[in-house]
Structures are given as structure tokens and as C-alpha cells.
PDB file with one MODEL, atoms N, CA, C and O in Angstrom:
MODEL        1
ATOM      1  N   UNK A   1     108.339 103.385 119.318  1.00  0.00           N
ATOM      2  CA  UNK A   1     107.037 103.892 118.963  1.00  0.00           C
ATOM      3  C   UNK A   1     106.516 104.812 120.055  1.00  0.00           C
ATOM      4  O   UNK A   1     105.924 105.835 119.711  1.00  0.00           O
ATOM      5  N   UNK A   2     106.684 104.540 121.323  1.00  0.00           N
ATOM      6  CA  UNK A   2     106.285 105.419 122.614  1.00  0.00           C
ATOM      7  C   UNK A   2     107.076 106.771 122.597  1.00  0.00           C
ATOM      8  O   UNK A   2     106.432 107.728 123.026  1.00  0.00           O
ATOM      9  N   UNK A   3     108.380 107.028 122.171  1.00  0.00           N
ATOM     10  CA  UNK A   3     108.804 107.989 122.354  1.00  0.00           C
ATOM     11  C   UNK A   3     108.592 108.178 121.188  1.00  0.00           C
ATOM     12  O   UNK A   3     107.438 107.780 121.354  1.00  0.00           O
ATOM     13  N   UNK A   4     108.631 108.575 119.427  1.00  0.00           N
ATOM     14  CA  UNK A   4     108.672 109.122 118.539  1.00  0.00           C
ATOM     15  C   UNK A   4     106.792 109.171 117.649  1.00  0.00           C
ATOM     16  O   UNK A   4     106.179 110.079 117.087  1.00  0.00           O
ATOM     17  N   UNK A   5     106.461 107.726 117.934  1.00  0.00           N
ATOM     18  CA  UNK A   5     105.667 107.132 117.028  1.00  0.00           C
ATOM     19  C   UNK A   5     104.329 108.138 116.928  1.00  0.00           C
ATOM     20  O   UNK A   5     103.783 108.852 116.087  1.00  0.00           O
ATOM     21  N   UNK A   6     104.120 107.658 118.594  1.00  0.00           N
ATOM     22  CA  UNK A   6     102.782 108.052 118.526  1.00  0.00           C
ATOM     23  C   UNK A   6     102.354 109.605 118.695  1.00  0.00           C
ATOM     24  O   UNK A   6     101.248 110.053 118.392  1.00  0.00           O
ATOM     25  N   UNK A   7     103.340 110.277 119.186  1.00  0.00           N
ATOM     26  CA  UNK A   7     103.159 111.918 119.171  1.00  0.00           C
ATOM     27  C   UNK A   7     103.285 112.176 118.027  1.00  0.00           C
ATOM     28  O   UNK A   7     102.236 112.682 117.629  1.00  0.00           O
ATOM     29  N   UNK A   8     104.349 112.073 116.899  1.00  0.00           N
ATOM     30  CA  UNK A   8     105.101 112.557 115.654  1.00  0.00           C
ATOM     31  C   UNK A   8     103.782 111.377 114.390  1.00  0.00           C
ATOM     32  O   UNK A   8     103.242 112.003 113.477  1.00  0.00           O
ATOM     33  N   UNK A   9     103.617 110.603 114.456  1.00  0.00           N
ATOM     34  CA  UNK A   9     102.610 110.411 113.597  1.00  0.00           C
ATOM     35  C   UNK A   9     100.918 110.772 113.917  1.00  0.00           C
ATOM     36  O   UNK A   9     100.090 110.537 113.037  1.00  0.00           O
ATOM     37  N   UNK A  10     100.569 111.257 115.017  1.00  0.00           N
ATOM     38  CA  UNK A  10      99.553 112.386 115.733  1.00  0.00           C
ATOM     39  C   UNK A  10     100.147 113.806 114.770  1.00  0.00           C
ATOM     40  O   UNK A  10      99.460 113.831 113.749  1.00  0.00           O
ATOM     41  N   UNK A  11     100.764 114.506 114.762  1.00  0.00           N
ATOM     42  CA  UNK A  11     101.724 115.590 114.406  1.00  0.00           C
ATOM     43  C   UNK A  11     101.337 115.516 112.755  1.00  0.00           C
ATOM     44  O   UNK A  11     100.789 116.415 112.117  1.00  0.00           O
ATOM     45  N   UNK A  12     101.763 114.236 112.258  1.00  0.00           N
ATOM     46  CA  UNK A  12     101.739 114.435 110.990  1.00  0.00           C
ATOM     47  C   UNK A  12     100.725 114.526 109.739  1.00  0.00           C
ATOM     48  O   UNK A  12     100.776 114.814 108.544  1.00  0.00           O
ATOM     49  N   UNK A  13      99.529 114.008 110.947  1.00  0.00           N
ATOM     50  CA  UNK A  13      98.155 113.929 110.793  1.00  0.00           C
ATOM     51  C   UNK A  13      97.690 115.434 110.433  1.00  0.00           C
ATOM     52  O   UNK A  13      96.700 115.534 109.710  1.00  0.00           O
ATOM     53  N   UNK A  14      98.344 116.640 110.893  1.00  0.00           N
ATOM     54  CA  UNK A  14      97.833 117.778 111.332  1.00  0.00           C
ATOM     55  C   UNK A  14      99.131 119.117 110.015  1.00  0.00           C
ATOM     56  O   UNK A  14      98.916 120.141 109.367  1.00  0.00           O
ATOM     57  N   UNK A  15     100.014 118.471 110.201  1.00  0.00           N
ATOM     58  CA  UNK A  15     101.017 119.076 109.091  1.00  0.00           C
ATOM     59  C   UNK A  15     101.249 118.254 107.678  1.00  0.00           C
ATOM     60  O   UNK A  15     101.995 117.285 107.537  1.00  0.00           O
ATOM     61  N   UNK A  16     100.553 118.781 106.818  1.00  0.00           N
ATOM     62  CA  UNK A  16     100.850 118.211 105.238  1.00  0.00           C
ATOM     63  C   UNK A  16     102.637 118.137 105.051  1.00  0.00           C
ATOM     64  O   UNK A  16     103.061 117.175 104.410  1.00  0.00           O
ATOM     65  N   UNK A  17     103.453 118.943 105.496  1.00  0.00           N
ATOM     66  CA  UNK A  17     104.846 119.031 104.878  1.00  0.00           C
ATOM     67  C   UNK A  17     105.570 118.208 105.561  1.00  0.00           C
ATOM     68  O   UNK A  17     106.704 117.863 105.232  1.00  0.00           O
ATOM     69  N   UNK A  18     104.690 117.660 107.026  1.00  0.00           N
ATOM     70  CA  UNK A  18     105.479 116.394 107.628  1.00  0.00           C
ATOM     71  C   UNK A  18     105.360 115.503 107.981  1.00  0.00           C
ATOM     72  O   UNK A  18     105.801 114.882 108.947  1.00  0.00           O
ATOM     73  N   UNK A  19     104.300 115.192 106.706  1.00  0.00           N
ATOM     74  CA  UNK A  19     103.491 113.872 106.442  1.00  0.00           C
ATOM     75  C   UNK A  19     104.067 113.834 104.967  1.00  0.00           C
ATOM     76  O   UNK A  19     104.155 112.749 104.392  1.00  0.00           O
ATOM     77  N   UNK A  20     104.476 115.064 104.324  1.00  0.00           N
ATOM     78  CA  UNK A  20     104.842 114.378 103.078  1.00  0.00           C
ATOM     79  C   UNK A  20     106.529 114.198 103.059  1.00  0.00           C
ATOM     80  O   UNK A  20     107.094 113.603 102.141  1.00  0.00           O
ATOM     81  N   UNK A  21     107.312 114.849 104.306  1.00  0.00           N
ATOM     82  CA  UNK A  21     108.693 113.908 104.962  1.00  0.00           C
ATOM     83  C   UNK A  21     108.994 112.704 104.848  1.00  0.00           C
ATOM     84  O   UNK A  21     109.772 111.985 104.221  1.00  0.00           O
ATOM     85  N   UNK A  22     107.973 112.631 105.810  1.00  0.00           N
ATOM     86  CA  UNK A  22     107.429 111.070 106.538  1.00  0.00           C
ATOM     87  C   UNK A  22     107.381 110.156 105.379  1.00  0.00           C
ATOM     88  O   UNK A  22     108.181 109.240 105.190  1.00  0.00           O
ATOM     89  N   UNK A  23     106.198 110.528 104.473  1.00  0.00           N
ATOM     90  CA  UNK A  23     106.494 109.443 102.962  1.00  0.00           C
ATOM     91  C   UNK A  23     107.412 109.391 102.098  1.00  0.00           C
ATOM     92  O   UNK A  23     107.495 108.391 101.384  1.00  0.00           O
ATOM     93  N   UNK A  24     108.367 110.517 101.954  1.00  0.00           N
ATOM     94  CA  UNK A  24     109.553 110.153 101.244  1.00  0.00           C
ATOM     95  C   UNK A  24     110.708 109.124 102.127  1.00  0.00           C
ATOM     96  O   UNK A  24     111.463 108.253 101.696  1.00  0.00           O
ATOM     97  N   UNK A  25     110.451 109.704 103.726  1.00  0.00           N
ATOM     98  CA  UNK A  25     111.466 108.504 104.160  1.00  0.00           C
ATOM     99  C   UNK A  25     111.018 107.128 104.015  1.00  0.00           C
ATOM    100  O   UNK A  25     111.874 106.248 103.926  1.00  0.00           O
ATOM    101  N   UNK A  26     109.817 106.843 103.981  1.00  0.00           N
ATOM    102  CA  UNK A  26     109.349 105.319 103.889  1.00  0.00           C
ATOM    103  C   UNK A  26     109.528 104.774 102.747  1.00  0.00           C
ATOM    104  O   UNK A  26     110.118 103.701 102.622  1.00  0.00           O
ATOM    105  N   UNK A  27     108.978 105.534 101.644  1.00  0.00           N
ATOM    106  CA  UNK A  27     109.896 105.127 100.116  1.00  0.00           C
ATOM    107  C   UNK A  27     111.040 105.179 100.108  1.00  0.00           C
ATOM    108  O   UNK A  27     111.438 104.499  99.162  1.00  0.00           O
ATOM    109  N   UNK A  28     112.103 105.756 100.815  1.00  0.00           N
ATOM    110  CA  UNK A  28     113.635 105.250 101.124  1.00  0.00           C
ATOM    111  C   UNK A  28     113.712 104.190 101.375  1.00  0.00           C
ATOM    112  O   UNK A  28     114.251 103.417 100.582  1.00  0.00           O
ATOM    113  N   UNK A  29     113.099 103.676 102.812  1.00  0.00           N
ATOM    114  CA  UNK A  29     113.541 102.812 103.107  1.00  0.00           C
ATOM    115  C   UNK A  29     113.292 101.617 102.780  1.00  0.00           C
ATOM    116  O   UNK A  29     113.962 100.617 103.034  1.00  0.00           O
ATOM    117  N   UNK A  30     111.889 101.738 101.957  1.00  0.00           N
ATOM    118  CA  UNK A  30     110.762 100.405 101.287  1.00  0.00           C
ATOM    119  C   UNK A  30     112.040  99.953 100.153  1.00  0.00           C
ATOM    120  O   UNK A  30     112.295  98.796  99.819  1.00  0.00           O
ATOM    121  N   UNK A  31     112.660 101.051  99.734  1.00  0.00           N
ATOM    122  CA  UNK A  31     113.788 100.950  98.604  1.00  0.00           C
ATOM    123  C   UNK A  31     115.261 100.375  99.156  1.00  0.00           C
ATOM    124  O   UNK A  31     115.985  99.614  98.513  1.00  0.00           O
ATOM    125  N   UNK A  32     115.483 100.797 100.208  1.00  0.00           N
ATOM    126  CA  UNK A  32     116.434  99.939 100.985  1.00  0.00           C
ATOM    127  C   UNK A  32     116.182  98.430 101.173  1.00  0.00           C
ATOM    128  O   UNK A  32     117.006  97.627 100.735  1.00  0.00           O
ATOM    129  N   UNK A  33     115.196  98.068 101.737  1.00  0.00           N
ATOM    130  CA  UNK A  33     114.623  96.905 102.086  1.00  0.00           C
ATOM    131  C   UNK A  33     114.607  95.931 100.963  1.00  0.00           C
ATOM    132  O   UNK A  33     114.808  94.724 101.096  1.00  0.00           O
ATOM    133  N   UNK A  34     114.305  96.664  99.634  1.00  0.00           N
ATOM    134  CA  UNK A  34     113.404  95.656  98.328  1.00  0.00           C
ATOM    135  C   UNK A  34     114.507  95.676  98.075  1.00  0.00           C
ATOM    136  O   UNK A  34     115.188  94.751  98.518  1.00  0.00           O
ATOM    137  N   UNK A  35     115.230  96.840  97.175  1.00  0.00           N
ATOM    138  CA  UNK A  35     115.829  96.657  95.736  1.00  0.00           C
ATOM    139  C   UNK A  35     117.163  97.475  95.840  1.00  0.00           C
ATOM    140  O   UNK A  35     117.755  97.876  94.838  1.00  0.00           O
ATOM    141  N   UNK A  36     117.711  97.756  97.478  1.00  0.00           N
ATOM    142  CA  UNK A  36     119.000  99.005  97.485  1.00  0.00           C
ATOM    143  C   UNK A  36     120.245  97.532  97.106  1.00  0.00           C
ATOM    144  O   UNK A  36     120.186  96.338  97.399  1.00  0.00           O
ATOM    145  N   UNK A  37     120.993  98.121  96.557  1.00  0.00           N
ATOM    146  CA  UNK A  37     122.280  97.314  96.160  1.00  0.00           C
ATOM    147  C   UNK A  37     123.398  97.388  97.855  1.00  0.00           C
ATOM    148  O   UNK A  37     124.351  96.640  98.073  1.00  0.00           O
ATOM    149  N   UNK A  38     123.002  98.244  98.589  1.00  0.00           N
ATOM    150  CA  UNK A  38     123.463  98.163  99.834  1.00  0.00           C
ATOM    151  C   UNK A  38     122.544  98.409 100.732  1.00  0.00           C
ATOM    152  O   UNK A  38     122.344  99.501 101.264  1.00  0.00           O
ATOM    153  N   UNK A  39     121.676  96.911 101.017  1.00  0.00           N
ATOM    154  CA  UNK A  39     120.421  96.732 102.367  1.00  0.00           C
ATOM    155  C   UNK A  39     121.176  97.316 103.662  1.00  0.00           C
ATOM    156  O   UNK A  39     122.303  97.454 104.136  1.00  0.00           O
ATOM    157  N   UNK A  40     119.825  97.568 103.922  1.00  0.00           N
ATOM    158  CA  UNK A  40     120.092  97.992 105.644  1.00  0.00           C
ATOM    159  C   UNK A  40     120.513  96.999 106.004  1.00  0.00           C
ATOM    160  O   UNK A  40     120.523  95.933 105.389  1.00  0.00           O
ATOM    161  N   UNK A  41     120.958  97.251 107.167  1.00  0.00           N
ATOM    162  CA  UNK A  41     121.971  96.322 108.296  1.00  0.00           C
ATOM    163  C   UNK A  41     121.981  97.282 109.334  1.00  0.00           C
ATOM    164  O   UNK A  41     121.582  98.442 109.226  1.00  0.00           O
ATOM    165  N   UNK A  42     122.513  96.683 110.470  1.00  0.00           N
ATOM    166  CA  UNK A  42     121.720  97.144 111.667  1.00  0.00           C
ATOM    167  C   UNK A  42     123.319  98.195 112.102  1.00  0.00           C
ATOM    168  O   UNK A  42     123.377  98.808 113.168  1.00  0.00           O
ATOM    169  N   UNK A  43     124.291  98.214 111.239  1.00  0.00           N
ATOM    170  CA  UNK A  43     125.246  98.754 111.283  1.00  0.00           C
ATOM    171  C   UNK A  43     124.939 100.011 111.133  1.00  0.00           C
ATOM    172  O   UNK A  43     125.027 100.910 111.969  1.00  0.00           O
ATOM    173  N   UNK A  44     124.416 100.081 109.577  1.00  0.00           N
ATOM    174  CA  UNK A  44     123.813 101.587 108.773  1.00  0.00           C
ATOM    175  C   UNK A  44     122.594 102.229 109.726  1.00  0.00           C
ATOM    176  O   UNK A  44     122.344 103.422 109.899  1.00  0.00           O
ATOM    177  N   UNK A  45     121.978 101.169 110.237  1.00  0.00           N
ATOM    178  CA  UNK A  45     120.930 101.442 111.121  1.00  0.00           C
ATOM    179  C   UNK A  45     121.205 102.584 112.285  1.00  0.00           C
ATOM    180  O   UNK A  45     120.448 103.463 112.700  1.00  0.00           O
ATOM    181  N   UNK A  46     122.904 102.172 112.757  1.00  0.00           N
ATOM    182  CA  UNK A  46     123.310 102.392 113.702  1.00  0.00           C
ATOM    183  C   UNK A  46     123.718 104.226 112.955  1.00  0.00           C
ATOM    184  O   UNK A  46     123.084 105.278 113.038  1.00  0.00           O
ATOM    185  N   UNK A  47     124.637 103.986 112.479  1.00  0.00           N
ATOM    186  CA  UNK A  47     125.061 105.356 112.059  1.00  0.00           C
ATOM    187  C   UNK A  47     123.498 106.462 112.234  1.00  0.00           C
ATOM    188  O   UNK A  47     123.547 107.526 112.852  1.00  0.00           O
ATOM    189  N   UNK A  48     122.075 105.883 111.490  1.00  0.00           N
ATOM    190  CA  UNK A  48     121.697 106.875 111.810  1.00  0.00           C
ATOM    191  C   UNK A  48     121.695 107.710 113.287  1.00  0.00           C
ATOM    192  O   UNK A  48     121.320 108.882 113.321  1.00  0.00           O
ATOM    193  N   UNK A  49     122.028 107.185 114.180  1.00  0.00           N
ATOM    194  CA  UNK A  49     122.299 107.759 115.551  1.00  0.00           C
ATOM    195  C   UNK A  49     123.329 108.159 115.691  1.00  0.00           C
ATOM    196  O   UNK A  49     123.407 108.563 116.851  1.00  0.00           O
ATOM    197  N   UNK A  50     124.611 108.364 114.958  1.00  0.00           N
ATOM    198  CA  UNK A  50     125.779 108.759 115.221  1.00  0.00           C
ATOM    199  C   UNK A  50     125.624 110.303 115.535  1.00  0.00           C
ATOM    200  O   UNK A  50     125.005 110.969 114.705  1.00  0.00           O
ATOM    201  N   UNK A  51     126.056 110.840 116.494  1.00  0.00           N
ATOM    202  CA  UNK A  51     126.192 112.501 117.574  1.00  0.00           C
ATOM    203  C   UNK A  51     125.109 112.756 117.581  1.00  0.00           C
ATOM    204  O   UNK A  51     124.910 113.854 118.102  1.00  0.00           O
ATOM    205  N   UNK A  52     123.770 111.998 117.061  1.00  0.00           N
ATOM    206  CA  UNK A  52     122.719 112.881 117.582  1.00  0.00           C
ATOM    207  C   UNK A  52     121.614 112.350 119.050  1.00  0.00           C
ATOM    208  O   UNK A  52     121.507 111.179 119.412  1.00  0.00           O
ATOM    209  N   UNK A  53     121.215 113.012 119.412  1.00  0.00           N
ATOM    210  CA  UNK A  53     120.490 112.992 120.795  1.00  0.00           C
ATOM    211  C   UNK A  53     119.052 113.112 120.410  1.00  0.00           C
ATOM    212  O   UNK A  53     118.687 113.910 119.547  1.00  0.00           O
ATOM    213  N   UNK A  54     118.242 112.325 121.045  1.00  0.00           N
ATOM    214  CA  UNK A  54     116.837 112.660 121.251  1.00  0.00           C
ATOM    215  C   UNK A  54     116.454 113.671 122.178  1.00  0.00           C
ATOM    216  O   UNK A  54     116.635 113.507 123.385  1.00  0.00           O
ATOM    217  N   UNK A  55     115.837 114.909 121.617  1.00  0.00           N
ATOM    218  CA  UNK A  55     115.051 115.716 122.019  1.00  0.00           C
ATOM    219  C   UNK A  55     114.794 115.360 123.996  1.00  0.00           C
ATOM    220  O   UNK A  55     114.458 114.279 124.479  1.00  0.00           O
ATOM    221  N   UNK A  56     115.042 116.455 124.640  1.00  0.00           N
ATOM    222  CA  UNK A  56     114.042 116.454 126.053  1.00  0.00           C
ATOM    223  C   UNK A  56     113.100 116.938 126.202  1.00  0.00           C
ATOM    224  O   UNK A  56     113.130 118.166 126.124  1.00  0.00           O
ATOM    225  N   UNK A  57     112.441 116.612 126.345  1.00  0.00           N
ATOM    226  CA  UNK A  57     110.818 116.967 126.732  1.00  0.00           C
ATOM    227  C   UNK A  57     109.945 116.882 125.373  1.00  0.00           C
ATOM    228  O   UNK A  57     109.964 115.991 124.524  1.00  0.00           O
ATOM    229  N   UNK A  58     109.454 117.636 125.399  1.00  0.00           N
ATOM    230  CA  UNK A  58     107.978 117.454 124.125  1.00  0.00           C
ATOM    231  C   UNK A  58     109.012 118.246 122.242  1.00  0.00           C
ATOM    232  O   UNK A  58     109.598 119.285 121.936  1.00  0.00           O
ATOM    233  N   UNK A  59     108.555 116.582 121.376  1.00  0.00           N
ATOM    234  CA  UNK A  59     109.355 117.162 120.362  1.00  0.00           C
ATOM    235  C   UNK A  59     108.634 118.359 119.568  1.00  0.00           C
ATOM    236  O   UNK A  59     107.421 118.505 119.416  1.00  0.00           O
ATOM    237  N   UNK A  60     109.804 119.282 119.041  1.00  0.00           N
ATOM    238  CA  UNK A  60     109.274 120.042 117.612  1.00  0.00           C
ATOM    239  C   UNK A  60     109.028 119.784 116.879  1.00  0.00           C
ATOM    240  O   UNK A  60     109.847 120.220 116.069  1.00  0.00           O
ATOM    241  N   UNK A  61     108.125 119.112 116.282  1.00  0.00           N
ATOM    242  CA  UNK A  61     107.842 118.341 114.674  1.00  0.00           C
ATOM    243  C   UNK A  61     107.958 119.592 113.730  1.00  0.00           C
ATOM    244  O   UNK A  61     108.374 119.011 112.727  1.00  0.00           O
ATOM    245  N   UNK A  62     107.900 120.497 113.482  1.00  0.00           N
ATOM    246  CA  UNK A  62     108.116 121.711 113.261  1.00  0.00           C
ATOM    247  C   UNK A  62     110.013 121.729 112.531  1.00  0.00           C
ATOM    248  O   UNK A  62     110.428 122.451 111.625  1.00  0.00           O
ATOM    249  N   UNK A  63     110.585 120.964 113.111  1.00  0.00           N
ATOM    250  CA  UNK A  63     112.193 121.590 113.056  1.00  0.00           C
ATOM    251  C   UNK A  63     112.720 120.880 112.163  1.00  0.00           C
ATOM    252  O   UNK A  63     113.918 120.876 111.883  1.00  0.00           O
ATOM    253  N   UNK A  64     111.540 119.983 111.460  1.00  0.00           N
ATOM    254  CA  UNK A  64     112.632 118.928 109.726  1.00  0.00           C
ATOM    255  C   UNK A  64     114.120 118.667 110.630  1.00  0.00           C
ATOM    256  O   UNK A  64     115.082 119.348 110.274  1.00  0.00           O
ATOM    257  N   UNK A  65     114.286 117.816 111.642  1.00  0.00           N
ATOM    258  CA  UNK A  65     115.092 116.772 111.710  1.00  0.00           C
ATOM    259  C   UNK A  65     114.945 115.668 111.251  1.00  0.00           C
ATOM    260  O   UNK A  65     114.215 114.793 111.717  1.00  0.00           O
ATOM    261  N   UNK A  66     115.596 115.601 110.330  1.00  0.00           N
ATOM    262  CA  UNK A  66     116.113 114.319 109.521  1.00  0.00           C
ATOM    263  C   UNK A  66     116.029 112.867 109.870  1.00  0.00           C
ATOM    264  O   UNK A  66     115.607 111.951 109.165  1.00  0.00           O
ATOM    265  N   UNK A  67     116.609 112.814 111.350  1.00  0.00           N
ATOM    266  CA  UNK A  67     116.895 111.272 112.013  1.00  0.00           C
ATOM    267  C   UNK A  67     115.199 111.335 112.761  1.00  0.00           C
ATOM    268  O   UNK A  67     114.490 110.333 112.857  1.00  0.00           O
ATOM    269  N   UNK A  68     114.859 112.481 113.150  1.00  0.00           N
ATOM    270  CA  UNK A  68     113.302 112.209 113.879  1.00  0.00           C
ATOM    271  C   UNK A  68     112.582 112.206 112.506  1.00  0.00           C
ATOM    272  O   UNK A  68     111.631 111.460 112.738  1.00  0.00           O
ATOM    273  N   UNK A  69     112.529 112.391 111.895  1.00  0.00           N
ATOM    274  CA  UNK A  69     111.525 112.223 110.452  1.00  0.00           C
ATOM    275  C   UNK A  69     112.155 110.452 110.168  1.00  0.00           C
ATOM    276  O   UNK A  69     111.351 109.519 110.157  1.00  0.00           O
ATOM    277  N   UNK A  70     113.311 110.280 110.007  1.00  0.00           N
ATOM    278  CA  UNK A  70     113.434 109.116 109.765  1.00  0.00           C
ATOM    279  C   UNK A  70     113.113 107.930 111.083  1.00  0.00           C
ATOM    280  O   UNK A  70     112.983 106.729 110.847  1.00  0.00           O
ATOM    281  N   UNK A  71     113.054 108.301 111.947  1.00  0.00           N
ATOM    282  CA  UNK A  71     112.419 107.171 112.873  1.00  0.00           C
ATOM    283  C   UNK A  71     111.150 106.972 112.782  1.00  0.00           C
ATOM    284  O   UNK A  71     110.600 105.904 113.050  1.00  0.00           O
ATOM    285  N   UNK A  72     110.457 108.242 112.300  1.00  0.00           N
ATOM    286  CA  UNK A  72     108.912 108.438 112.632  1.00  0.00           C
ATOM    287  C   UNK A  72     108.326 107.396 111.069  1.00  0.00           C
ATOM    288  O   UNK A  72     107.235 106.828 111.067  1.00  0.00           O
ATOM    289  N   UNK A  73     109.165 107.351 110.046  1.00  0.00           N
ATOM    290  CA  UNK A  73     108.994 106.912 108.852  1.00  0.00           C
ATOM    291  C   UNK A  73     108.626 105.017 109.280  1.00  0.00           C
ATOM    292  O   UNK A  73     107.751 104.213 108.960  1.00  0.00           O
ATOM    293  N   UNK A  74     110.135 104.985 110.344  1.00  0.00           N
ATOM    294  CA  UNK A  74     110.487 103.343 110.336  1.00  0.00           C
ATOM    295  C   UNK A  74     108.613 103.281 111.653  1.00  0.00           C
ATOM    296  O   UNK A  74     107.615 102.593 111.443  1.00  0.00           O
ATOM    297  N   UNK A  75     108.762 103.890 112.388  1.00  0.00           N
ATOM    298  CA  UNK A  75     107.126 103.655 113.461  1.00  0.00           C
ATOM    299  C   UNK A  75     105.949 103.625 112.588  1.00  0.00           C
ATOM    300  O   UNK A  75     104.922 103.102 113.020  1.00  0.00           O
ATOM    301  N   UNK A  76     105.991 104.306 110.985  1.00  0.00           N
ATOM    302  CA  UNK A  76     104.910 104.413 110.588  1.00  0.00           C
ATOM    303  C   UNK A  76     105.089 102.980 109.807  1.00  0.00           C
ATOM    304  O   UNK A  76     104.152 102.198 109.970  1.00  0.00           O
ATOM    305  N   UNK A  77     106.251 102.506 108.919  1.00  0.00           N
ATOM    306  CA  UNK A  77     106.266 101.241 108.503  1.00  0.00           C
ATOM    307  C   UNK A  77     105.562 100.129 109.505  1.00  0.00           C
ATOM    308  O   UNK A  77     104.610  99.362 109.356  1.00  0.00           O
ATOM    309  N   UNK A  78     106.538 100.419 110.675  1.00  0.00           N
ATOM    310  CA  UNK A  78     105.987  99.162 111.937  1.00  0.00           C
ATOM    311  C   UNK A  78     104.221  99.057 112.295  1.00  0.00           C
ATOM    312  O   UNK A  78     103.655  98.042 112.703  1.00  0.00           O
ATOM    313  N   UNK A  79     103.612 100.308 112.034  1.00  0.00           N
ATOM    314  CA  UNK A  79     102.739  99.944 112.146  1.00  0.00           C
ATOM    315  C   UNK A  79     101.065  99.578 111.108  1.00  0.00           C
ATOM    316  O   UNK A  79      99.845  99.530 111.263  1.00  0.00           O
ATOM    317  N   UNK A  80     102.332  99.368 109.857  1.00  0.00           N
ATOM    318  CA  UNK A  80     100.978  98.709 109.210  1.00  0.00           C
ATOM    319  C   UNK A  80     101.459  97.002 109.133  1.00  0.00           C
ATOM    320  O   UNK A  80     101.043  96.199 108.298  1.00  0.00           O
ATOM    321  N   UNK A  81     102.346  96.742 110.131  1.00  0.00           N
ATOM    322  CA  UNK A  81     102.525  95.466 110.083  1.00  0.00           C
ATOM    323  C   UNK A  81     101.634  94.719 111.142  1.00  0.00           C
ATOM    324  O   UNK A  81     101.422  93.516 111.293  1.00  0.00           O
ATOM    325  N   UNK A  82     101.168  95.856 111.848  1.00  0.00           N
ATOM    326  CA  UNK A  82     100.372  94.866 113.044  1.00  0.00           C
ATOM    327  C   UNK A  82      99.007  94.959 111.944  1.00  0.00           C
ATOM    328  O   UNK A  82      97.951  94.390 112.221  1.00  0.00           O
TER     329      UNK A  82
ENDMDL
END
């Protein structure tokens, strides 16, 4: 949440097209979670990190990466659990 969450859901507050990212990945994954015939597992979890690197320094929310839209999805899930 410190590195993706709170800048990239700040970000998404301010861009409609990556706030409406952001909600298609969470309906992915709400669909993974409930009703996917192949649940996450911390395996699949894993692949999403396969060759890619987190950004140095301050991210582009701007650049529709996929795996940063999809983390920012799982920080926005995490935080309507608190």
C-alpha cells in the first residue's frame, strides 16, 4: 500500500480512465475470489510479477501498466476491508 496504494489511488481520484482501470481490475479479481473456476493462489499471484520491475522513483499513472493498475486494484480492495 506505501509504495503503490496511496500515490496511485490519490492519482486515480484525479484521472477518470484510471479509476475506471482500477474498477475493471477489482471486478476481476472480486470474480477470481467468488466464482473463477481457477481461484487465485499465491502461485498465479506470483506470476503477476514475472520480468517485471517496479518503477524508480515517482510512478507514471499515466502509462496503463497492467501489473501497477493491478496492484493498485488489490490496495484499493485492501482497503475497504479496514
Amino acid at each position: 500500500m506505501s509504495s503503490v496504494g496511496t500515490t496511485g489511488l490519490e492519482a486515480a481520484t484525479q484521472s477518470p480512465g484510471l479509476l475506471a482501470a482500477v474498477d475493471q481490475h477489482v471486478a476481476g479479481i472480486r470474480d477470481s475470489l467468488s466464482s473463477d473456476v481457477r481461484p487465485l493462489t499465491p502461485i498465479i499471484l506470483a506470476a503477476y510479477k514475472h520480468g517485471w520491475r517496479a518503477p524508480a522513483g515517482p510512478i507514471d499513472w499515466t502509462g496503463n501498466d497492467w501489473v501497477l493498475n493491478r496492484l493498485l486494484a488489490v490496495c484499493s480492495l485492501a482497503r475497504t476491508l479496514t
